[in-house]
C-alpha atoms as one frame of an Amber mdcrd trajectory, in Angstrom:
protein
   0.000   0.000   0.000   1.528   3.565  -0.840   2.257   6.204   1.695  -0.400
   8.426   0.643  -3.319   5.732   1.056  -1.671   5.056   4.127  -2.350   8.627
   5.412  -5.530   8.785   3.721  -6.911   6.050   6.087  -5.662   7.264   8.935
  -7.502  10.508   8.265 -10.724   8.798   7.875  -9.960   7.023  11.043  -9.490
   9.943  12.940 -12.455  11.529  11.421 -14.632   8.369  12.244 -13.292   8.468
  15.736 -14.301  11.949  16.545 -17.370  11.361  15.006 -18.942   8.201  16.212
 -19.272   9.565  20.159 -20.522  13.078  18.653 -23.198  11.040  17.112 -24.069
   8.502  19.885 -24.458  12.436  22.350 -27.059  13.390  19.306 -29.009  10.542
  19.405 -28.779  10.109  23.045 -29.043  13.834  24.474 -30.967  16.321  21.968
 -30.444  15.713  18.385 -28.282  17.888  15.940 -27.797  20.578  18.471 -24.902
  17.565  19.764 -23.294  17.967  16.671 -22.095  21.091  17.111 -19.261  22.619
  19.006 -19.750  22.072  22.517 -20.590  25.979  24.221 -22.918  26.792  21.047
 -24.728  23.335  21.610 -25.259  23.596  25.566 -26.213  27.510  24.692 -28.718
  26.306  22.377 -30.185  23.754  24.181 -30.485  25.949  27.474 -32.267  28.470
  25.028 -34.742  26.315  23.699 -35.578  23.732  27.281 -35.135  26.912  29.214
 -37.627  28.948  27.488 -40.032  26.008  27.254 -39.630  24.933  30.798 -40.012
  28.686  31.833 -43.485  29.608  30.140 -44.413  26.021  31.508 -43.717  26.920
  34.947 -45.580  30.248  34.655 -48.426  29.062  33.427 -48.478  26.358  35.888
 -48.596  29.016  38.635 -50.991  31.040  36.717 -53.102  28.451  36.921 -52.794
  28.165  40.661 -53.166  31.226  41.535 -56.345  31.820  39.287 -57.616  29.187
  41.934 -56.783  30.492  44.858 -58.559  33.363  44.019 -61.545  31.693  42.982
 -61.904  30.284  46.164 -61.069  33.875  47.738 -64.201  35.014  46.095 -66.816
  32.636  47.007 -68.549  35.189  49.453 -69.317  37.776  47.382 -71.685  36.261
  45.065 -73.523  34.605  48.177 -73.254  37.040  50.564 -77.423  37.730  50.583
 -77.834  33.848  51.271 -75.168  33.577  53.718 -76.028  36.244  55.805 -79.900
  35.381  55.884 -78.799  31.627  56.414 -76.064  32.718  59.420 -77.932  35.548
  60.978 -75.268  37.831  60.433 -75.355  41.633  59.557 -73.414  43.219  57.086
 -70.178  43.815  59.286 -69.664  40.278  60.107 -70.165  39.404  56.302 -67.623
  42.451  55.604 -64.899  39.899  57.391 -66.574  36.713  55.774 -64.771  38.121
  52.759 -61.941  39.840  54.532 -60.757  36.773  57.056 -58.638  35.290  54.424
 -56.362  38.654  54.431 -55.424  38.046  58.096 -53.237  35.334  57.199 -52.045
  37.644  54.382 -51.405  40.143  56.506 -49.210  37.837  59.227 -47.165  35.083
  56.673 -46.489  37.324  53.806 -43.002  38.372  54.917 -42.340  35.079  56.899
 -43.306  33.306  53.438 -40.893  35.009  51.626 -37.822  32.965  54.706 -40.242
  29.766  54.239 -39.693  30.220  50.421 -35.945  30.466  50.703 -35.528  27.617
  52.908 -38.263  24.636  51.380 -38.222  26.041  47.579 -40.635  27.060  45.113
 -42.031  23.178  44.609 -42.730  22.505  48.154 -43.871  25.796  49.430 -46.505
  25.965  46.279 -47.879  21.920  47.446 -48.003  23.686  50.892 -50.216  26.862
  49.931 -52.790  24.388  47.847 -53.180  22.005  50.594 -54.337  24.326  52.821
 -56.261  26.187  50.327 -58.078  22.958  49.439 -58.400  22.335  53.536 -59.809
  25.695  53.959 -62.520  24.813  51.490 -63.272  21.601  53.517 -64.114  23.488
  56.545 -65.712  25.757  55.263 -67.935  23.546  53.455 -68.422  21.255  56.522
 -69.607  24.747  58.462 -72.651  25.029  60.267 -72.012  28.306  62.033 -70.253
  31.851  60.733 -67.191  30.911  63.139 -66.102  28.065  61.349 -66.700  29.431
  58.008 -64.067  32.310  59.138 -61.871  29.534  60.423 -61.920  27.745  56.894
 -61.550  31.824  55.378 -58.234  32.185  57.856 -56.692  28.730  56.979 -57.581
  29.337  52.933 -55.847  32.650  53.887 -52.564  30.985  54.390 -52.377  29.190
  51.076 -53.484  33.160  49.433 -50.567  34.354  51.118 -48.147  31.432  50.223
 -49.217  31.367  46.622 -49.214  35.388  46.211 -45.126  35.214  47.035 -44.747
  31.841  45.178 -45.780  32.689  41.811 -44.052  36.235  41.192 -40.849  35.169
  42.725 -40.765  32.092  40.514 -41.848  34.602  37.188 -38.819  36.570  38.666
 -36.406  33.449  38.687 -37.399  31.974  35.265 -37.707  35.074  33.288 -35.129
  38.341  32.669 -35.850  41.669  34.467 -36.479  42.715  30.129 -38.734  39.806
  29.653 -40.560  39.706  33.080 -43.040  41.994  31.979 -45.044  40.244  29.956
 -45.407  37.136  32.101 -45.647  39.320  35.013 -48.602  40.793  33.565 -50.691
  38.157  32.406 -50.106  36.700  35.577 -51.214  39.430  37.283 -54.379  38.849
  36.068 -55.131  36.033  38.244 -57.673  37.585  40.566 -59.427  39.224  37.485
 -60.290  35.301  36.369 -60.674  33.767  39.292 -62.993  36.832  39.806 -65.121
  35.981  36.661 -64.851  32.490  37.032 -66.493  32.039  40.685 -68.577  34.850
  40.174 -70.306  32.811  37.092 -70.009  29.438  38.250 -71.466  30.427  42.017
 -75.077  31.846  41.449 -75.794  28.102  39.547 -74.213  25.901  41.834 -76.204
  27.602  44.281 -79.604  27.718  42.692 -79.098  23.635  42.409 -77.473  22.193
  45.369 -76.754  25.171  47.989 -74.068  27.304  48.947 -71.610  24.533  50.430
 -71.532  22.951  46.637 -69.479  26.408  45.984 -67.051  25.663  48.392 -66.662
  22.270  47.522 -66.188  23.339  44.101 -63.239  25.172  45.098 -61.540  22.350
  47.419 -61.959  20.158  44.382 -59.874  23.079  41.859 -57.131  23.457  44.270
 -56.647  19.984  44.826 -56.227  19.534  40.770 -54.377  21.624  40.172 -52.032
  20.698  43.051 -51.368  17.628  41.313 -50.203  19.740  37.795 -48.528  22.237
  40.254 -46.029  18.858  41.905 -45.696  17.713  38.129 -44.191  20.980  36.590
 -43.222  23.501  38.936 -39.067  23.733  40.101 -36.535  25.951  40.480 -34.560
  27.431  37.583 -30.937  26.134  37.456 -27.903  28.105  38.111 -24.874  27.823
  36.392 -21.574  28.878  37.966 -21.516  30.252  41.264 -24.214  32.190  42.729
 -25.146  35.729  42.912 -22.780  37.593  45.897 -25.250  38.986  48.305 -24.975
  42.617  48.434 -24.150  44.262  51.898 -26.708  43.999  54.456 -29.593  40.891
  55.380 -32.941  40.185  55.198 -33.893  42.585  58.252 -32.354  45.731  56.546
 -33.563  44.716  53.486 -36.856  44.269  55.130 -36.681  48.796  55.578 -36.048
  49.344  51.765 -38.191  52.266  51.638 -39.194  51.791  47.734 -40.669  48.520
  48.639 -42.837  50.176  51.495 -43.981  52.429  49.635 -45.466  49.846  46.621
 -46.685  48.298  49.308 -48.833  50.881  50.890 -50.195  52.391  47.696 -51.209
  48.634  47.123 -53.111  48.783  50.307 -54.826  51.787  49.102 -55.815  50.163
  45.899 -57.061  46.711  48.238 -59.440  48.265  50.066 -61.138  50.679  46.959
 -61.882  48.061  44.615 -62.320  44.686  46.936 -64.236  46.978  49.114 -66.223
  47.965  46.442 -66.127  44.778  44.752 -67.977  42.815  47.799 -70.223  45.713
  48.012 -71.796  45.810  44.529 -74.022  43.071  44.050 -75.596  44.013  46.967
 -75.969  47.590  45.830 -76.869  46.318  42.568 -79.709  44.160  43.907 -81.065
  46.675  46.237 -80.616  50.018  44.630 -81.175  48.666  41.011 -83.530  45.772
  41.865 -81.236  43.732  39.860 -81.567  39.909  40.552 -78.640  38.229  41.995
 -77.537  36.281  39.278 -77.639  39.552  36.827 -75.633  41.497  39.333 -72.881
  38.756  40.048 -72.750  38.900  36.396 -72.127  43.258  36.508 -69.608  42.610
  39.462 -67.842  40.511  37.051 -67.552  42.683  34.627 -64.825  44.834  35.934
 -62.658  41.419  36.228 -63.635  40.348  33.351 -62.283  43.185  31.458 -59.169
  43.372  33.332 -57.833  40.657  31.841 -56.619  41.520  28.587 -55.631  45.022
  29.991 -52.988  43.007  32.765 -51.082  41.395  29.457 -50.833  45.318  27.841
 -49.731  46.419  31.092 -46.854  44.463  31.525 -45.900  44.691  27.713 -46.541
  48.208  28.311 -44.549  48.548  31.268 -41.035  47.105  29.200 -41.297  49.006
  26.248 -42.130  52.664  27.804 -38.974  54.437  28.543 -41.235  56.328  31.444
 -42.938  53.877  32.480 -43.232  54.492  36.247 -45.598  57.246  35.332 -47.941
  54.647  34.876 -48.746  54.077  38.249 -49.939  57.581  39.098 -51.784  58.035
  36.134 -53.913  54.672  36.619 -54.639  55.179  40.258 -56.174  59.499  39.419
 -58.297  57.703  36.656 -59.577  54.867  39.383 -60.771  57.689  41.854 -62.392
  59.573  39.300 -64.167  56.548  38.472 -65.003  55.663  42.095 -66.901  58.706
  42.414 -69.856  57.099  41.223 -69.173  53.349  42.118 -72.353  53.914  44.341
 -73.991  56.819  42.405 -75.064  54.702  39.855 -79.119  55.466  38.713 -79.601
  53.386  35.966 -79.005  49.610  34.673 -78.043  51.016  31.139 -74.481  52.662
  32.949 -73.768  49.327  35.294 -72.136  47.271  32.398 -70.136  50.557  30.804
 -69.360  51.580  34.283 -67.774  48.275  35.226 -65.998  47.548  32.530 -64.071
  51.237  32.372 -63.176  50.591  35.917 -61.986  47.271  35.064 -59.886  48.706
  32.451 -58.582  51.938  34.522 -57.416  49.967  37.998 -56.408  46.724  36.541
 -53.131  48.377  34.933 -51.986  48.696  38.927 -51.327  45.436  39.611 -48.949
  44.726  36.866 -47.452  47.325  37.243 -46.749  46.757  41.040 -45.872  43.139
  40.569 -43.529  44.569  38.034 -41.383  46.929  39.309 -41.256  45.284  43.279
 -38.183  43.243  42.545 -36.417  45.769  40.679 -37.155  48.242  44.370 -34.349
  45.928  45.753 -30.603  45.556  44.966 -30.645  42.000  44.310 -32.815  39.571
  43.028 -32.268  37.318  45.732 -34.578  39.827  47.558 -37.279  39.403  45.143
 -39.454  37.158  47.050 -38.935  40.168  50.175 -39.806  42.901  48.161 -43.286
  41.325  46.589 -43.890  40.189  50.535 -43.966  43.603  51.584 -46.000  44.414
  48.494 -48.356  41.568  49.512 -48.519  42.092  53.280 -49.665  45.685  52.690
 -52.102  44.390  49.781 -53.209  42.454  52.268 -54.370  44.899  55.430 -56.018
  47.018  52.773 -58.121  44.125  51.643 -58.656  43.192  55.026 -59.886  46.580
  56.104 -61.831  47.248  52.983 -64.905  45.127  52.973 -65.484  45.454  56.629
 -64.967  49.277  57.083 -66.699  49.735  53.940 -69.824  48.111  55.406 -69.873
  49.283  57.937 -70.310  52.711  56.477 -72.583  51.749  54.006 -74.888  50.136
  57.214 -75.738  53.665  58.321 -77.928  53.548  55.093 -75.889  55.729  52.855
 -74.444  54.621  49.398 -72.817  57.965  48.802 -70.769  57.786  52.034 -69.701
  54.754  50.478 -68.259  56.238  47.616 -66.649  59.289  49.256 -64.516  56.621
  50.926 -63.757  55.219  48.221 -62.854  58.419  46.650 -60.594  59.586  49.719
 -58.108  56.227  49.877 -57.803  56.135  45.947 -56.400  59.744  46.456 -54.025
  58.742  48.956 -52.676  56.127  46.880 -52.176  58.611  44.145 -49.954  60.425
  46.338 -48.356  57.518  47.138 -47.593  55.839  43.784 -46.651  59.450  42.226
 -44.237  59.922  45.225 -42.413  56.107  44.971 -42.575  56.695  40.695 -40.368
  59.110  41.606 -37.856  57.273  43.300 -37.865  54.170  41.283 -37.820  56.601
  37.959 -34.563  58.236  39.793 -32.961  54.839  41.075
């Protein structure tokens, strides 16, 4: 044999031999993405899984927080029945509705050190399982206290979920794609809104009000199961993020995140105030029947939901787009001014759905720009508990204080209120625009 066939087969044994274990990686691993040089291959494959994986995830806890809401909202839609049934006036049903806020109010920042420590999957099974619990009891009640018990231990699977889902948005997605996600997300009170408020009045017309909180024990425990299926934690390559100077307790006084927080508080108590309110201002005012003005309460939920997803593509493609905030909470208290001025049926649907529009950009807004109040995004989950917490005492106060102004017989007192905390949170969200739009 000559030299030069010689060298020729050695070539095409060399070439075999680097060849052979490329193509045993592409049909073992991820197909023709093996093929190519190593970095661009892993690159490309943590592209396209990690994309994939991360609108999986969201979605997943889009899902699960649609129904934690929907079980938040049973009591609006049966208030009437609930508080002929339980003897109660319209206080105590003010903190039928409220009760689950408590719990807000006390785990939302301890969720955020139970997040760190048992991770996004576990902490997510956690706020379901007691959300479906909460149902249980509630169902099982016979008297208003153990209804409020089932409300308060619902309440701690609201608060769980509420840190859960944004701080897992956060991890999966970029601070320049977060908006997006972050605001269709945000429109998970919007449909669980619509959703209970539609499914309610017929669940009660056939088999009573307890079939509407079994309902929602039998949602949360489905969607548990998807939740343990899909939902984990993004992973990290290299070493992780240093954290910046300071701890959780002085990052617990960030000022920016406060401030979020209480204008959140502000916009809590206006529209789930108002929101519990309605039907039965509807019903009496309008002599609307009950299904008819579940459906009008709906409305303003209903029509959030598109406007959430153009908020948060809204809020990365404005160059100003703190502004926002400001400007959506002035509109929401001009709008409030009639919320219980209302004299005819032809306005209700009109009326709801521009206030649906109008307050609905605040949430993704908030949701938005709370991990981006903090220096790191390993303070993420603190900086949306803060948010939350404060979310949470306005919604708490809201419904209760509400009714108990509208129990001295006068709508229009009602909507003064209204009128006077939507203008502090205007001052609010103009003043923290300001330092977020500087930072």
């Amino acid at each position: 044999m000559c030299p030069s066939s010689v060298g020729e087969d050695r070539r095409k044994s060399a070439v075999f031999d680097d060849v052979v274990p490329k193509f045993t990686r592409f049909r073992g691993k991820s197909g023709a993405l093996s093929l190519l040089n190593p970095p661009i291959s892993s690159f490309f494959r943590g592209v396209m899984n990690g994309k994939r994986k991360a609108w999986a995830v969201m979605i997943v806890v889009f899902v699960a927080s649609i129904v934690v809401a929907a079980n938040r909202f049973k009591v609006p839609p049966v208030m009437p029945v609930l508080m002929d049934e339980l003897q109660v006036d319209m206080v105590t049903g003010g903190w039928l509705m409220s009760v689950s806020s408590v719990a807000g109010i006390i785990l939302a920042i301890p969720a955020a050190f139970l997040l760190s420590k048992l991770g996004l999957k576990t902490t997510g099974l956690v706020a379901l399982g007691c959300v479906a619990a909460g149902a249980v009891v509630g169902a099982l009640s016979t008297n208003a206290a153990t209804l409020l018990l089932g409300g308060m231990i619902e309440g701690v699977g609201a608060s769980l979920i509420a840190i859960v889902a944004p701080t897992a948005i956060s991890m999966w997605f970029a601070p320049q794609e977060r908006g997006l996600p972050m605001g269709i997300w945000a429109a998970w009170v919007p449909v669980g809104n619509v959703i209970i408020f539609n499914i309610a009045h017929p669940l009660l017309s056939s088999f009573g009000w307890r079939s509407v909180w079994w309902f929602g024990a039998s949602l949360a425990l489905g969607v548990l199961v998807l939740y343990a299926l899909i939902v984990t934690a993004p992973q990290r390559s290299g070493q992780r993020e240093q954290t910046p100077p300071g701890s959780f307790g002085r990052m617990l006084l960030n000022p920016s995140s406060w401030l979020l927080g209480l204008a959140f508080g502000a916009f809590g108590f206006s529209l789930i105030g108002y929101n519990t309110w309605a039907t039965s201002f509807l019903t009496e005012t309008l002599s609307i029947n009950a299904a008819s003005a579940s459906f009008y309460a709906s409305l303003m939920f209903l029509a959030a939901i598109p406007v959430n997803v153009a908020a948060g593509w809204m809020v990365t493609r404005i160059k100003n787009r703190h502004s926002l905030l400001p400007v959506a909470f002035l509109i929401m208290g001009i709008l409030f001014f009639w919320s219980f001025r209302l004299k005819s049926v032809d306005v209700v649907a009109p009326y709801m759905i521009a206030l649906g529009i109008v307050s609905n950009f605040i949430p993704a807004i908030i949701f938005t720009l709370a991990p981006e109040a903090m220096p790191s995004l390993e303070f993420a989950g603190l900086s949306l508990a803060i948010v939350m917490a404060s979310s949470g005492i306005g919604t708490l106060a809201g419904p209760p204080v509400l009714g108990a102004i509208l129990n001295t017989g006068s709508w229009i007192a009602g909507s003064v209120c209204l009128v006077i905390v939507t203008g502090i949170g205007t001052i609010i969200a103009w003043f923290v625009s300001r330092r977020l739009r500087a930072k």
